[in-house]
N, C-alpha and C positions, 0 to 999 in steps of 0.2 A: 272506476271500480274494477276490482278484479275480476276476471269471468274463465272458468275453466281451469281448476288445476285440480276437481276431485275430490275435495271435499266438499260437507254437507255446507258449512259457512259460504264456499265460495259460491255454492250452486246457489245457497241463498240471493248473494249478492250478485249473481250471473242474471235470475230471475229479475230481480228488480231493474238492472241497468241493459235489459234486452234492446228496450226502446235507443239506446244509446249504442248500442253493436247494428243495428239498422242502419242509425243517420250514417254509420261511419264505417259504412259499408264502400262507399265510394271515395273514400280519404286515402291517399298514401301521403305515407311522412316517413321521417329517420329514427324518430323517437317518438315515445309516447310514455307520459308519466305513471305511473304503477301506481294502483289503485284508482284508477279510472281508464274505460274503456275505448276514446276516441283518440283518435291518431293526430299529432303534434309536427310538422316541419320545424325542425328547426333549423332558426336564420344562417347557423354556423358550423362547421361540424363540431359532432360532439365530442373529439378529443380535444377540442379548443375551450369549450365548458370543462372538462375536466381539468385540464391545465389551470385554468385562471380561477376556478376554484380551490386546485391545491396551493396558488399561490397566493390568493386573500389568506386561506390561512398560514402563508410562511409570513407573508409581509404583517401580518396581525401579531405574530410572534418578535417579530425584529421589534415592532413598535412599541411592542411590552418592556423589549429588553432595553430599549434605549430610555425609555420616560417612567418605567413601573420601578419605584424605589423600596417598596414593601409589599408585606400582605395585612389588612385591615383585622386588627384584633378582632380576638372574637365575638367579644361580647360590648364592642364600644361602638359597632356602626349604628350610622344615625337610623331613628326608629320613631315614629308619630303612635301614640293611643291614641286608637279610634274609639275608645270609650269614653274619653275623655269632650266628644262631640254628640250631640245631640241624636244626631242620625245613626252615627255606631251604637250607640245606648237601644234605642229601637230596634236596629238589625240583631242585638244578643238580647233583648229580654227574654225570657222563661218562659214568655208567650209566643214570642214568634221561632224559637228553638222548637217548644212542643206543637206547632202547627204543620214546622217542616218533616218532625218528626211521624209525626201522625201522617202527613202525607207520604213520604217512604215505605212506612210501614202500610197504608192503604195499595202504594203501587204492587209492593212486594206479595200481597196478597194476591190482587189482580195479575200477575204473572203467573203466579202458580194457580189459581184456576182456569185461567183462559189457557195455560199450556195443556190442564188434563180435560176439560171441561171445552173449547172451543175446538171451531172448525180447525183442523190438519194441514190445511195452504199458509207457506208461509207466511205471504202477502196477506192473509187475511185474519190473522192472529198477532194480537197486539208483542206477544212473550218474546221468539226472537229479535223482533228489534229493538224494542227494551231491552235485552241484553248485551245485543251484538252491541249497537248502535248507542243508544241512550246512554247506558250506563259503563259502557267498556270504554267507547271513542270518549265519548261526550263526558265523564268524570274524570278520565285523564286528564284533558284538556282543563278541565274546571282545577285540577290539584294542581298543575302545575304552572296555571296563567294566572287562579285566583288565592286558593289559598284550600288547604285540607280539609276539604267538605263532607266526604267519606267520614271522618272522623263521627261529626253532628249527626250525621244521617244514615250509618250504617244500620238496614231493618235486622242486620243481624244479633248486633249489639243492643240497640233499641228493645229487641224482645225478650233477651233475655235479663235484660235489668228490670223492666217492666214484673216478667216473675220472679228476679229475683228480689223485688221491692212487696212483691205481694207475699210471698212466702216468707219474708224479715217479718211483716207485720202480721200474718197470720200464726204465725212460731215464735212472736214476741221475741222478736230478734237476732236470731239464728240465721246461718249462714248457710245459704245453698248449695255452694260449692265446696267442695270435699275437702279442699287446701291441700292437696298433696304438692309438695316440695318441687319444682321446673325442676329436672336436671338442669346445669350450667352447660356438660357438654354437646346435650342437646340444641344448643344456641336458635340461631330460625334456621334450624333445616326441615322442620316442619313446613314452615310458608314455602321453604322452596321446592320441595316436592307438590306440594299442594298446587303454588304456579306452574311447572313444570306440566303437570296434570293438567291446569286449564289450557297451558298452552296448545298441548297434547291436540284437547278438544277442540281447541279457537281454529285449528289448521288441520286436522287429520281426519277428527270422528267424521263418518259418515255421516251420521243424524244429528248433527249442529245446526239443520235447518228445520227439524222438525218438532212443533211446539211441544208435543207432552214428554218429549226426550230432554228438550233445553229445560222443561221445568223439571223435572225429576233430576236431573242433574244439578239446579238450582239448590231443589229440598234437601240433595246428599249432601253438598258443600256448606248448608245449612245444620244439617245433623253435625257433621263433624267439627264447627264450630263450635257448637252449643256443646259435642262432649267434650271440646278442650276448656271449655269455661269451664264446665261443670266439674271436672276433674282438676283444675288448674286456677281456677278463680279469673273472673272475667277478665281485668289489668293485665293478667299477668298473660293469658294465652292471646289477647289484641296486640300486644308488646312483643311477643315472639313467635307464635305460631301459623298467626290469620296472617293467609296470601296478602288480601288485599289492604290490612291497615297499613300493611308492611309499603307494597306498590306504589300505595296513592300518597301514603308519607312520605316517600322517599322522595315522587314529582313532587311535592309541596314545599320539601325542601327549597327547590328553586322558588318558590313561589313568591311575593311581596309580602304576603302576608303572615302570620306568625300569634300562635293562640302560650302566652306566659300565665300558668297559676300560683299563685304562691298562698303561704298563710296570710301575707299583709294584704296582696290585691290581687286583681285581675286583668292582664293587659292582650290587648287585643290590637298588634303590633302593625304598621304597616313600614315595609321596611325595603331597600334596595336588592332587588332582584339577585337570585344565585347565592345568596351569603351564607343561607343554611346548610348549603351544601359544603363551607368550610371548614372541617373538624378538626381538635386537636386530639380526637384520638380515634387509632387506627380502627375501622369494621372489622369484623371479626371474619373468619371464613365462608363464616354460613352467611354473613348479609353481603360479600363481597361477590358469592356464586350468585345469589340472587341478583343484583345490579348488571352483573356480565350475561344473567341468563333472559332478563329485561331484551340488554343490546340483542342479542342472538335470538332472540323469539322473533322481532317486528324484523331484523336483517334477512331469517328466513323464509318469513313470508312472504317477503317479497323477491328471494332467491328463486324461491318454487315454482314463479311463474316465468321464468326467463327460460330460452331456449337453451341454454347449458343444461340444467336441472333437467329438464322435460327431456332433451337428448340420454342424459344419464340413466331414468327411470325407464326409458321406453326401451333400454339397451338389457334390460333386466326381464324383458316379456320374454327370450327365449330359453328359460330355467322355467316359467311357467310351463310353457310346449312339451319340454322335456320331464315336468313330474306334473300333470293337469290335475289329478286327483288330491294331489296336497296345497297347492298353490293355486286358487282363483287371484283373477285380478284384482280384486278388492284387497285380498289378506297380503299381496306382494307387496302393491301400491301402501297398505297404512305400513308395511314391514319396513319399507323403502323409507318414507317418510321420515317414519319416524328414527329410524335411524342416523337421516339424515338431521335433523333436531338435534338427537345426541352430539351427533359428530361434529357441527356448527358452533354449540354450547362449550363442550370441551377443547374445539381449537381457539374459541375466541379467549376461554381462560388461559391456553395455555399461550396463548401471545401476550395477551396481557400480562403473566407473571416474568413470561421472557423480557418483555418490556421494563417492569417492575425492576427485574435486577438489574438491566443495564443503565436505568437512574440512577439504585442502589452505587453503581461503580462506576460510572461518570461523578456521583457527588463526593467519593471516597476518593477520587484524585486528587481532590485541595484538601492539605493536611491539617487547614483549622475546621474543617468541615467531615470530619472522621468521624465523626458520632451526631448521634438524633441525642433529646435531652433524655439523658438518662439510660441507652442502649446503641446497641452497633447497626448498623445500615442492616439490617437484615433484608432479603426479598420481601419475609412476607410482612415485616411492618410496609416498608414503603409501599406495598399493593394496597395493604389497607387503609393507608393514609391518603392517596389517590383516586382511590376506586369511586369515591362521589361526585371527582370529575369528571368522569363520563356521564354523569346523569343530565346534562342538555343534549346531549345525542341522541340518547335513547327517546326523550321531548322533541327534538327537530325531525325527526325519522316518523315518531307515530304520526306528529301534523303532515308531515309530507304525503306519507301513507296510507291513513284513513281519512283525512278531509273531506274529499270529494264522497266517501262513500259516506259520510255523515250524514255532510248537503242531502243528499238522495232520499237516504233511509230513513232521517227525519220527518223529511215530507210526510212519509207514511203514517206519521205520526195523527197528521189534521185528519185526513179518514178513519180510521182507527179509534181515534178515540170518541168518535160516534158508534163507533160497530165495533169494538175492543176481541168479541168474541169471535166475529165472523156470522151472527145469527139474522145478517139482514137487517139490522137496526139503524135509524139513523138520528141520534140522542142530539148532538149539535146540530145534524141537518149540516155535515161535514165528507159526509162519505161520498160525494159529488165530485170535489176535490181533485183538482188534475195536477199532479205532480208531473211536475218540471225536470223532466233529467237532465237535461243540459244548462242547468242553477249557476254551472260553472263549465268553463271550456278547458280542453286539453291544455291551450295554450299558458291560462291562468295558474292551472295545477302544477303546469312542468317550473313556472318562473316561481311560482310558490315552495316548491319544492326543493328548488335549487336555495333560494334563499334561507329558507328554514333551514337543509343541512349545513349551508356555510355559518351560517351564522350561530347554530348549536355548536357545531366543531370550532368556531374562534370560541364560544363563553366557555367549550371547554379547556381552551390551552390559556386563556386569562384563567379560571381558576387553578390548573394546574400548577402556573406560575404563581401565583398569589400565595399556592402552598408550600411550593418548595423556596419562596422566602418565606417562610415562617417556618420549616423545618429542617432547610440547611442555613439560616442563619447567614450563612455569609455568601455575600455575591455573585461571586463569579461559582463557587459549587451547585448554585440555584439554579446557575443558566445551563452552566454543562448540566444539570443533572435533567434540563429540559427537551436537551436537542433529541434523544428518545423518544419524548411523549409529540414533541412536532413532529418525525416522522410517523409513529401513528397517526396521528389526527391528518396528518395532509393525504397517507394513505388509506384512511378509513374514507375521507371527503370522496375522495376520487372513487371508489369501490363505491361508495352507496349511490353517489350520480349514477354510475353505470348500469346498475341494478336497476332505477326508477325508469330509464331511457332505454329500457330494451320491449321490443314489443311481446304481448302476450300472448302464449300458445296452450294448447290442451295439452295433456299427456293421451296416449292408447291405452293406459290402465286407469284413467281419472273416467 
């Protein structure tokens, strides 16, 4: 678990994983995985892990290149209805939808009064770790290993169809929503300020670990969804606007599973891992910032705790000395940060579009291969035609990185929800409860780690490749147009190894 870099989240998660900075008080090691706090030896040095991980995924690429003869239509890879099975049929009836429903809707209640309503310790108020924890790590995880749950269960959504089903039948069918017209060039740059903003929170704000700040912050994100329905018609602002349908869609894309409605039926698809993520048409700017600003959130946070980062910001305390009365340490350190977000988001776009052309002109060498159907190589089609390749990276990265603090936080969960408020209750007869910090070892987390980013960064240079046969067509323009995206991918491999294996430090401004 992370501990000390100054924000209100980390302080949270410092708090909970203390027990774990004790035992490992007495450990020296070379490495230690990020996002947990006990120190790791490892058996080899770790320029030899970084090597032999940028070359699983060169030799992953070679192997593509010699035995991969296509990329898999889009609409023909093989696919099971689970409704077509007794058991799928029971998991989507209308009764066990509206039970999951109602449950959502009950937690999302219970956040919001035990954040204004209960005790102030984090550890003793159910809200932040429902957020942090439950619903941030733990829905990720569900969208992108199970299948887009968000969708079913957003209480956001949920509420507001709820009145808008009540106000249809009390106005004899009238429409809640004003219907004013999306802009088109507005595309989701909504959702991606909106993320941009949680991300803000998830890493910087101070009070990310203090319940009626996490719930009031809840209620806003809450309000301004409800006024993009309401202005926008529910469809249409879940489709463009809302951070999270946008997010947890996008992980789901990787997902097996796959929800089809048509006028004829209903298929409720299970289907080979990664395929959704294959499109034949380009993302548009705005969802392409948003997938880049995914990478560059979870790479951040875990940049901020490496002794590079912490040497940077602490080199920043003598402009404090020198203006004291404009500059506290607090207002340097969120200035610092957050700048530094900025600055992370916008290099990784702009490598990536660097990268983007230099496909672009590797696939425009072979002259049957001079054109996409129907347009010229441009940069920014080929970004956006790519850009959903990255989305198991940004999936191998969060498992690497929030795992272990899941394991932890969840715990919290079994007390808690005896005493949900903090008022001393003990409803299960649960609050007894000795959570376990050590559920998992350094050792565990770091092999975990390492496996999860190799193995994100190979499914992304397979889809990569699987795209650029299907949209340079011919062979050998597919492969050159590859050798770009494997040197990204064997140098992102390498950089994020290095980022989890450095040991954690405080900042003097944190």
């Amino acid at each position: 678990m992370r501990h000390a870099s100054g924000t209100g989240k980390t302080k949270f998660r410092k708090f909970l994983s203390v027990a774990a900075l004790v035992s490992a008080l007495a450990l020296a090691g070379v490495a230690r995985a990020h996002g947990f706090g006990e120190r790791y030896d490892l058996p080899v040095p770790l320029w030899l892990y970084l090597t032999g991980a940028g070359a699983a995924v060169g030799v992953s690429f070679l192997m593509m290149a010699l035995f991969m003869r296509g990329s898999p239509p889009s609409e023909t890879y093989p696919r099971i209805n689970l409704l077509t099975w007794r058991i799928g049929r029971a998991v989507a009836h209308p009764l066990t939808l509206s039970i999951c429903r109602a449950l959502a809707m009950a937690l999302f209640v219970l956040v919001l009064v035990a954040g204004f309503l209960g005790h102030q310790a984090p550890v003793r108020n159910i809200a932040p770790i429902m957020v942090w924890a439950i619903w941030w790590v733990g829905m990720a995880y569900v969208s992108a290993l199970l299948g887009d749950l968000w969708a079913l269960v957003s209480p956001l959504n949920i509420a507001f169809a709820w009145i808008e089903s009540a106000y249809s039948r009390a106005s004899h069918g009238a429409a809640l929503s004003l219907g004013l017209r999306y802009p088109e060039w507005l595309g989701n740059w909504p959702a991606v300020v909106l993320f941009f903003a949680f991300a803000w929170g998830e890493l910087i704000w101070e009070q990310a670990d203090v319940p009626a700040d996490v719930a009031a912050a809840v209620l806003l994100y809450g309000v301004i969804t409800w006024a993009g329905m309401l202005l926008f018609g529910r469809e249409t602002w879940l489709r463009r606007g809302e951070a999270f349908s946008l997010v947890f869609g996008l992980l789901a894309r990787f997902a097996p599973t796959e929800v089809r409605v048509s006028t004829a039926k209903r298929e409720w698809n299970l289907r080979p891992y990664a395929v959704g993520l294959l499109s034949d048409e380009p993302a548009p700017p705005s969802l392409l910032a948003l997938v880049i600003l995914m990478l560059a959130t979870v790479t951040f946070d875990g940049f901020i705790e490496t002794p590079l980062w912490v040497s940077l910001v602490d080199g920043l305390d003598g402009w404090r000395a020198q203006a004291p009365l404009l500059l506290t340490a607090g207002t340097l350190r969120a200035a610092a940060y957050t700048l530094g977000l900025v600055a992370v988001w916008l290099l990784f776009l702009s490598i990536y579009c660097v990268f983007a052309w230099m496909i672009a002109r590797m696939a425009a060498i072979t002259p049957a291969a001079a054109r996409l159907p129907g347009e010229r190589h441009e940069t920014a089609t080929v970004a956006g035609l790519f850009v959903l390749t990255l989305v198991p990276i940004a999936i191998a990265y969060h498992l690497a990185h929030y795992l272990s603090f899941l394991l932890m936080a969840g715990q919290y969960l079994i007390p808690l929800a005896s005493d949900p408020f903090g008022f001393g209750w003990d409803v299960f007869g649960t609050t007894r409860y000795f959570v376990k910090i050590g559920i998992v070892d350094a050792r565990f987390v770091w092999y975990l780690s390492v496996s999860a980013i190799v193995i994100g960064h190979v499914a992304a240079v397979y889809l990569a490749h699987a795209m650029a046969c299907r949209v340079f067509k011919e062979k050998r323009a597919a492969l050159r147009s590859q050798y770009p995206m494997l040197l990204l991918m064997i140098g992102y491999t390498m950089v994020s190894l290095w980022i989890i294996a450095q040991p954690i430090v405080t900042s003097r401004l944190g």
